[in-house]
Each structure stands twice: as structure tokens, then as C-alpha cells.
One Martini backbone bead per residue (centre of mass of N, CA, C, O) as a GRO file, in nm:
protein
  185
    1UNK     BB    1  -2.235   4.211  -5.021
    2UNK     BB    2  -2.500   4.175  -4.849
    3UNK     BB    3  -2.499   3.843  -4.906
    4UNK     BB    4  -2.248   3.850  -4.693
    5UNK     BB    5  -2.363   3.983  -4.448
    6UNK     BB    6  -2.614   3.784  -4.433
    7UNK     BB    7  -2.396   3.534  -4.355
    8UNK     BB    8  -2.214   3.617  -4.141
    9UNK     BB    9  -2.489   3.651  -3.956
   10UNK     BB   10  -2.582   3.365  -3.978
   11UNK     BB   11  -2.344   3.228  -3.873
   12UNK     BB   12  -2.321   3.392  -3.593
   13UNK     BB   13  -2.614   3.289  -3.490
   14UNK     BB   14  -2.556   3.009  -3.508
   15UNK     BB   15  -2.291   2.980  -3.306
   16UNK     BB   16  -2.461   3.092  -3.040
   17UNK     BB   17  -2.658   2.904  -3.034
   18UNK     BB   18  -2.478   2.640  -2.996
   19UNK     BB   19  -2.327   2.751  -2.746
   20UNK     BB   20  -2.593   2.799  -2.579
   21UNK     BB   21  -2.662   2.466  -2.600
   22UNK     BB   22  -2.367   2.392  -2.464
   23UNK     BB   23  -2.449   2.540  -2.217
   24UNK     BB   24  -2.731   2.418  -2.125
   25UNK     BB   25  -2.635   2.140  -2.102
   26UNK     BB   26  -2.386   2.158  -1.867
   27UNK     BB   27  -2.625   2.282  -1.664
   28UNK     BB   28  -2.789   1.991  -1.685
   29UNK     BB   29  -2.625   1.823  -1.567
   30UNK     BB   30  -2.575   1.584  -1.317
   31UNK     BB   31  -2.601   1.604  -1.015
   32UNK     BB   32  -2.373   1.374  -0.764
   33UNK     BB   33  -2.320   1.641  -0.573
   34UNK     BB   34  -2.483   1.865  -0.303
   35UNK     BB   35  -2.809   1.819  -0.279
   36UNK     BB   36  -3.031   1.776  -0.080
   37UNK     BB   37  -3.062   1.449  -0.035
   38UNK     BB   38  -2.756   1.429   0.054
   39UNK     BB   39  -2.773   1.693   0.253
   40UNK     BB   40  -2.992   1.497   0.430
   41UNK     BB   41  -2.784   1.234   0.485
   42UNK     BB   42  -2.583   1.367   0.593
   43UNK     BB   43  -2.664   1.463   0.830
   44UNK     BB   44  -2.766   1.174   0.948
   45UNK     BB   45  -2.482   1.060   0.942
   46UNK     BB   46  -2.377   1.213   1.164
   47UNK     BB   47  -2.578   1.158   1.416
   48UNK     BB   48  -2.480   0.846   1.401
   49UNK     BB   49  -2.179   0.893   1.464
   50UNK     BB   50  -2.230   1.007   1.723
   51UNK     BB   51  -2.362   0.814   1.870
   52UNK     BB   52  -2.125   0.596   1.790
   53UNK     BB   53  -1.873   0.735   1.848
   54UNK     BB   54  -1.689   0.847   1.592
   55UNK     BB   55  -1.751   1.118   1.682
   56UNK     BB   56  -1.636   1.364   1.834
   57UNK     BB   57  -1.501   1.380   2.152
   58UNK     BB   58  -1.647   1.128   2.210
   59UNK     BB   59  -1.443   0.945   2.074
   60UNK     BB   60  -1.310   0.663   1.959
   61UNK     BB   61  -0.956   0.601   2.033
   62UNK     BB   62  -0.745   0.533   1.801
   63UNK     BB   63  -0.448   0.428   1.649
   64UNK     BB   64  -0.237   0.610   1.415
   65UNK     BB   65  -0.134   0.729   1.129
   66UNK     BB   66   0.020   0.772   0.849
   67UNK     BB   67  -0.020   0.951   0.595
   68UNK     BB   68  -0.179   1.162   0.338
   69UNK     BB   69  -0.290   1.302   0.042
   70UNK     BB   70  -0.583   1.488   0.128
   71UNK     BB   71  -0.605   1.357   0.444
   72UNK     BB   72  -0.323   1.343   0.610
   73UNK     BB   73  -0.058   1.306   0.795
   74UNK     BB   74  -0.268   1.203   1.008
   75UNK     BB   75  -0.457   0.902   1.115
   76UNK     BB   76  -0.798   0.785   1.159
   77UNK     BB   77  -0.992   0.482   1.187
   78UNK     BB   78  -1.315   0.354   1.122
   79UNK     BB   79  -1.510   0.044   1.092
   80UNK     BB   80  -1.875   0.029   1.068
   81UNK     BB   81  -2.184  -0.053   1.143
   82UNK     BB   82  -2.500   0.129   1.102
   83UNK     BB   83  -2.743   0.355   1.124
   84UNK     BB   84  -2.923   0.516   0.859
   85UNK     BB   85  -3.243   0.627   0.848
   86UNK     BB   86  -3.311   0.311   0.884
   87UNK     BB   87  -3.036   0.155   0.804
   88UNK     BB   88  -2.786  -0.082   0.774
   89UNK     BB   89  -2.434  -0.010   0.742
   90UNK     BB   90  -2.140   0.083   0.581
   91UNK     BB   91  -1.853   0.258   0.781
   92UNK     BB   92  -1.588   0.489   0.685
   93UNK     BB   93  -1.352   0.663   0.874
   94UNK     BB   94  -1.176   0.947   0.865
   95UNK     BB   95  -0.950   1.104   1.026
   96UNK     BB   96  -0.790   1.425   0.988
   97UNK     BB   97  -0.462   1.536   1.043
   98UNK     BB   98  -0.307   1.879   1.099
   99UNK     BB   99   0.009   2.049   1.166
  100UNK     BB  100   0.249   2.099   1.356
  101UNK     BB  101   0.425   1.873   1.544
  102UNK     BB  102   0.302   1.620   1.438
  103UNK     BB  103   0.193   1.301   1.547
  104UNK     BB  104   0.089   0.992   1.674
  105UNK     BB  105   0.106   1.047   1.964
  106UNK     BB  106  -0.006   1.326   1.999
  107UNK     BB  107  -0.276   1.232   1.875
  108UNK     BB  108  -0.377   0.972   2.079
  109UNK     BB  109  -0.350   1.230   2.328
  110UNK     BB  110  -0.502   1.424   2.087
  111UNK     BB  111  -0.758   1.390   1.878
  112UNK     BB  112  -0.890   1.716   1.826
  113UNK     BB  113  -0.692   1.969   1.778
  114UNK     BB  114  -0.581   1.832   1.472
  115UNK     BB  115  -0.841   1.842   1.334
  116UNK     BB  116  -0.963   1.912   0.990
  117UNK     BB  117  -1.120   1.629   0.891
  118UNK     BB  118  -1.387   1.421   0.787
  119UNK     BB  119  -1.435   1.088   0.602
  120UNK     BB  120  -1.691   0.958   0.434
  121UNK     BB  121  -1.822   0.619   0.417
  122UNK     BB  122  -2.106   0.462   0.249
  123UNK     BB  123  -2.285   0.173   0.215
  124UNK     BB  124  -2.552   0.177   0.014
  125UNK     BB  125  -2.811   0.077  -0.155
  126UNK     BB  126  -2.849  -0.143  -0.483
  127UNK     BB  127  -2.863   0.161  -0.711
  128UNK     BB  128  -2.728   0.400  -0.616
  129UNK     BB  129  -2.388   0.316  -0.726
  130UNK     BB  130  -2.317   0.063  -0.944
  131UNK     BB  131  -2.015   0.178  -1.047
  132UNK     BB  132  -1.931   0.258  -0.718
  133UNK     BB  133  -2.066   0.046  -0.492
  134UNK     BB  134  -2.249   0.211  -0.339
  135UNK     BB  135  -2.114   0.485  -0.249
  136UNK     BB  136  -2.098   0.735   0.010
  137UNK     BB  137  -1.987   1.061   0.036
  138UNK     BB  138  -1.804   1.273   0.284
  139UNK     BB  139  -1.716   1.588   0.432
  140UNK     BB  140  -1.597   1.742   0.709
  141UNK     BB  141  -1.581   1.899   0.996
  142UNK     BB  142  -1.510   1.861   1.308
  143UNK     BB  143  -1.836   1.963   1.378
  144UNK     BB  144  -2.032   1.883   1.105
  145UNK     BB  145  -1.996   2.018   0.875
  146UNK     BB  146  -1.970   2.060   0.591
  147UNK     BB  147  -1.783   2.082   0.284
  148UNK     BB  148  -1.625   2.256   0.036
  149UNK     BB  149  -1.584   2.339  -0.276
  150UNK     BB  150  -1.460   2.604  -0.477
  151UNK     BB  151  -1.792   2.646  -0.611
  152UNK     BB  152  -1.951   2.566  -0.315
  153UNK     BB  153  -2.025   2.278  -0.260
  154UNK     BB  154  -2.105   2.021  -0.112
  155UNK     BB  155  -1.983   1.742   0.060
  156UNK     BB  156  -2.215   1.500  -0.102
  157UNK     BB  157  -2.206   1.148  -0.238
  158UNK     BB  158  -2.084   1.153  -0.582
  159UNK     BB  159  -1.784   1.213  -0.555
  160UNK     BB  160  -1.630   1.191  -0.859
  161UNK     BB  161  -1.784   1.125  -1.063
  162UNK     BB  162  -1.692   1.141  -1.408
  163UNK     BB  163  -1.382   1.256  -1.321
  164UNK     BB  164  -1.054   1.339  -1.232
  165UNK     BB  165  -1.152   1.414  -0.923
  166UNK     BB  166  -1.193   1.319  -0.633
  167UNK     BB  167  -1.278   1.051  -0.470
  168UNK     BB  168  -1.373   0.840  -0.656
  169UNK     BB  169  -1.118   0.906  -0.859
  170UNK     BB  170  -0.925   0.834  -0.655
  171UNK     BB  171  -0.980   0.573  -0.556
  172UNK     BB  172  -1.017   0.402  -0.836
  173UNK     BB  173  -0.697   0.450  -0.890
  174UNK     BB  174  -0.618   0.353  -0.541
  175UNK     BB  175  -0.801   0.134  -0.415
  176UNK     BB  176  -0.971  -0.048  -0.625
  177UNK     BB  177  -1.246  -0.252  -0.647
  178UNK     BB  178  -1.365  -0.128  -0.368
  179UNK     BB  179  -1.231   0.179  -0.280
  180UNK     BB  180  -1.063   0.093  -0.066
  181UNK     BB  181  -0.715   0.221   0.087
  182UNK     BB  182  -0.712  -0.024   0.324
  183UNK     BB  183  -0.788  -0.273   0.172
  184UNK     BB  184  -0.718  -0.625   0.106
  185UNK     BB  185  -0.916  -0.831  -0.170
   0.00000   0.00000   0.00000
């Protein structure tokens, strides 16, 4: 009976053991977005958005358009070359509208006000995430706070590596081989 006692004692000891080494794998997993150097770079990524006037009160007003979820009843595009930290990218912004009794005409009126995120892809140096075409994403607020995800993680990198959730996951499912859900290539 002891020795009945002493192997069920030995199995359960085995069990936490082998739980805890796969609960701190799954804890030491690589995060792929919302580090310091991702939100080191969203900062700087916000800043020259602004100055190129992408984003912001002062932001070039293009012609909007219906969109879908997640990201807007209502969107405005622009894709355009930009620096940030130093180096030439490419950027496609979207900003997402949403709101009661908007429309296209509302909206391309009062660019502003239905404003609820902006959506940014940015295309990083050769070998950032040569998986997924070296694209950067980011969520922000209006006003260029980052967005964060339900786990309060900041929405900056690589959204949706591996996952089957986020920017990544959805892109790759309907953007094509591009990643962008915007343009046939």
C-alpha cells in the first residue's frame, strides 16, 4: 500500500513538474510585437507620419471609401516613401472611420471627428520579418497613442506572427502574396 502511495506521489510530483517546464516555455515564447524597440519605433514612426502630414488634424484629406471590420465603416488610404529613424520606407496608412450616420461625403467633410484608429504597415529593412515581407504594423488612437490588444500588450511590430488572430493573420488570409488588402499585384 505504501508503495501504491509513493508511485502515485512520484506521478503527480512528474506531472507539475513536466506543467510547470511547459507553462514557462509558453511564458519565454518570443513576443513579436509590443517590446520596447517595436514601441521605440512606433513613437518615431507617429512623428513622421505627422510631419509628412499623414495623420493629424493638419493631415492630407483624401477621398474616402467604404471599408469593412476591423478596421472601419469608413477609411482613407494614403501610401507614400517616408523616413523614419533614418532610413526611407515605405507606408500605407489607414485611417479608420466609425460612428453613427456616417458616410463617404461626412467623412471626406470632417476628416476628424469619426477619426477611431489609424492602421499603419511600414516596410522595415531586409531580414525585420522576412516571413512575413518585412512589413511593420501598428494600431494607434487618434491622437497617436499606441491601441492595445485585450492582454493590454501595445499594438506595434509583428502583429499577428504565428497566431491566428491580428493584422499578420488577416493580411496573409485575404491581402495575397503583398500583404495588402488594397492593391492587386
Amino acid at each position: 500500500m505504501n508503495r501504491l502511495i509513493r508511485q502515485n506521489y512520484s506521478l503527480l510530483a512528474a506531472s507539475i513538474l513536466i506543467l510547470g517546464q511547459t507553462a514557462t516555455a509558453q511564458d519565454a515564447a518570443p513576443a513579436f510585437f509590443g517590446g520596447p524597440d517595436d514601441v521605440s519605433y512606433a513613437e518615431k514612426l507617429w512623428d513622421s507620419l505627422e510631419s509628412n502630414q499623414l495623420v493629424g488634424t493638419s493631415a492630407i484629406n483624401v477621398f474616402p471609401f467604404a471599408g469593412n471590420q476591423p478596421h472601419g465603416a469608413i477609411q482613407q488610404v494614403l501610401d507614400k516613401k517616408i523616413e523614419v529613424d533614418g532610413k526611407v520606407s515605405r507606408v500605407i496608412v489607414k485611417r479608420n472611420h466609425g460612428g453613427e450616420n456616417i458616410s463617404v461625403k461626412s467623412i471626406y467633410s470632417d476628416p476628424v471627428s469619426n477619426l477611431k484608429a489609424v492602421t499603419v504597415m511600414v516596410k522595415r529593412e531586409a531580414g525585420y520579418d522576412s516571413d512575413n515581407l518585412d512589413w511593420f504594423w501598428a494600431k494607434y488612437t487618434p491622437v497617436g497613442d499606441l491601441g492595445k490588444n485585450p492582454k493590454g500588450t501595445l499594438l506595434a511590430g509583428r502583429i499577428g506572427k504565428n497566431a491566428s488572430a491580428g493584422c499578420i493573420a488577416c493580411h496573409r488570409a485575404i491581402g495575397g502574396d503583398d500583404l495588402e488588402t488594397l492593391t492587386e499585384k
